[in-house]
C-alpha positions, 0 to 999 in steps of 0.5 A: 415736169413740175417744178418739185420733181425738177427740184428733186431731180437737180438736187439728186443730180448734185448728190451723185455728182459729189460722190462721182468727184470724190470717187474719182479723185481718190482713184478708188470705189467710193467705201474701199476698205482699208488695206490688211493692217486696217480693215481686217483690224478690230477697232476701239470706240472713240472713247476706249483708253485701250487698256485691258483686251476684254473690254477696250482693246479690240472695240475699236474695229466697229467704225473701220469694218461697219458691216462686220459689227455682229461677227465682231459682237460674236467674236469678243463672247470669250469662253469662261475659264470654266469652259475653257478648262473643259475644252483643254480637258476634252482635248487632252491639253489641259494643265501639263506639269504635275509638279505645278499647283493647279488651278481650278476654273473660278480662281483662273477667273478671277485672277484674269479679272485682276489682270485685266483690272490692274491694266486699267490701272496701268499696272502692267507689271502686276498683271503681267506676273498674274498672267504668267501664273495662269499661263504655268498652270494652264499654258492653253488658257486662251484669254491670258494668252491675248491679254500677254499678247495685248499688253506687250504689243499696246502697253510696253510697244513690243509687238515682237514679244506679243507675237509669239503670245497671240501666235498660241492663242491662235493655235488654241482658236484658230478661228478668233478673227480679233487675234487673227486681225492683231496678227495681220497688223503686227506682221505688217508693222515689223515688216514681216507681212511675207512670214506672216502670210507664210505662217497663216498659211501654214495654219490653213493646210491644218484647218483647210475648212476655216473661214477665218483664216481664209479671210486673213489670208485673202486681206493680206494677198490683197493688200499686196495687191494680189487680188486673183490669188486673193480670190479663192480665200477671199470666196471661201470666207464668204461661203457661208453669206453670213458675214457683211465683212466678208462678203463686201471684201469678196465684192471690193476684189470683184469689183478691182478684177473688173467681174462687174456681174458678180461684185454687183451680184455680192454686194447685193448680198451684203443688203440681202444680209443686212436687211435679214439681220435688221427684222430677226432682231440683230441688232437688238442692241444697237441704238440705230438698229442696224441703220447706219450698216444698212445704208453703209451696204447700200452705199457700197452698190451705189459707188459701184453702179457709179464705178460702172457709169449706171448713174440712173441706176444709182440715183434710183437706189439713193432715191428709193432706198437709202433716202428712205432710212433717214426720212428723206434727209440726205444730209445724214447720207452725205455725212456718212458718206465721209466718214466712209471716204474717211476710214478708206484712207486709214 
């Protein structure tokens, strides 16, 4: 053998040794997600003021969820007032009490970009009373709702108060994983995550086909450590292939219920998935195009090949697949790596 391949073979050696310590001395696989007040909570850019819900309150979920930054993407494209009126209108649920003036769509909108900009002042007290002017008018109006439910839990500290305003934004979107995580978090914050499970529950028996509450209810009955109940939700969340998140949950579960076949099996799905989204042009807008969540994917399979003592099997993968992305600098995979080992203690 020459000298270079030896070389090549003890550094690559070295690397995975690292990963294997680090593994073992935290008892978990090497990227395990955060339990259900953190991993299914969006996050902030390091940079957010956490002010107003629409622009900074939930971006900071990116870092905590890597594969998940698309579905987040989708998730905060909120629905004009407009078409927030019509869809109240369609089902028959739009503005109720006669005796209260109405508001049409572009004054709602308005006055929500008021609210929101008087937050970023810090004005909370104002927005609060253009909020509830919107809400009188349109108790349906689903972006006042959060953004109430937003300002009680982050600006005043009142995470009771802010659930009973994100408990009826849900109820109008049962399908809005941003409020569904905020939920998740506040339940658990006031030591009601029981009657939270209970009430996302509930809502599943309503809408048995989403996906989204499954995923709320499988992070939760996972973060109690309930993992074969958490399974079926947790499977159905994922059904469709089309959400990293979901689909790296679902292979984190297998993989602590020792199916060693299929958490393998899923978590090649979450770089089947990646790689799609990477040559349609997903991640148009991401200046790493879609780099770092790619190799986020490919480090999950390698910790478990490790977990599963395939230790050349890992090597392989780090050598002719995750090597490659960064030009054949593993530096930038180590410090990945950290982070990764970083957020999985929060």
């Amino acid at each position: 053998m020459s000298e270079q391949k030896q070389s090549i073979n003890s550094f690559f050696g070295s690397f995975l040794l690292l990963i294997f310590s680090l593994l073992t001395s935290f008892s978990i696989l090497l990227i395990y997600r955060p339990d259900t007040s953190g991993s299914f909570k969006p996050q902030a850019s390091p940079d957010s003021k956490k002010k107003s819900y629409n622009s900074q309150h939930v971006a900071s979920d990116e870092s905590m969820k890597h594969l998940s930054q698309g579905d987040f993407a989708a998730e905060s494209r909120w629905p004009s007032s407009k078409q927030q009126a019509q869809q109240n209108s369609q089902s028959g649920q739009g503005t109720q009490q006669a005796a209260i003036p109405s508001l049409d769509p572009s004054e709602i909108e308005s006055m929500l970009a008021e609210a929101m900009s008087l937050v970023d002042q810090g004005n909370h007290e104002s927005a609060v009373r253009i909020l509830e002017k919107i809400l009188k008018a349109d108790p349906r109006n689903e972006m006042a709702l959060i953004e109430m439910g937003m300002i009680h839990l982050i600006d005043l500290k009142a995470p009771q108060s802010a659930l009973s305003y994100l408990k009826s934004a849900l109820s109008v979107n049962p399908s809005n994983k941003v409020v569904l995580s905020e939920l998740v978090g506040i339940y658990d914050e006031i030591g009601q995550a029981g009657a939270g499970l209970s009430y996302l529950q509930q809502l599943y028996d309503e809408n048995p086909d989403n996906s989204s509450l499954a995923a709320g209810i499988g992070q939760v009955l996972a973060g109690q450590d309930r993992l074969q109940e958490a399974l079926p939700f947790l499977e159905k969340s994922a059904e469709d292939g089309q959400s990293g998140a979901a689909l790296t949950d679902l292979a984190d579960a297998y993989s602590q219920t020792g199916n060693k076949e299929k958490s393998l099996e899923t978590y090649q799905k979450v770089i089947d998935l990646e790689l799609e989204r990477i040559e349609s042009g997903y991640y148009t807008n991401d200046p790493n195009g879609g780099k770092e969540n790619l190799a986020m994917a490919y480090m999950d399979k390698v910790g478990e090949l490790i977990h599963q003592n395939k230790q050349s099997e890992a090597e392989d993968l780090v050598e002719n697949k995750v090597k490659n992305l960064y030009g054949g600098d593993l530096r930038d995979v180590a410090k990945l790596f950290e982070r990764s080992r970083s957020l999985s203690r929060r």
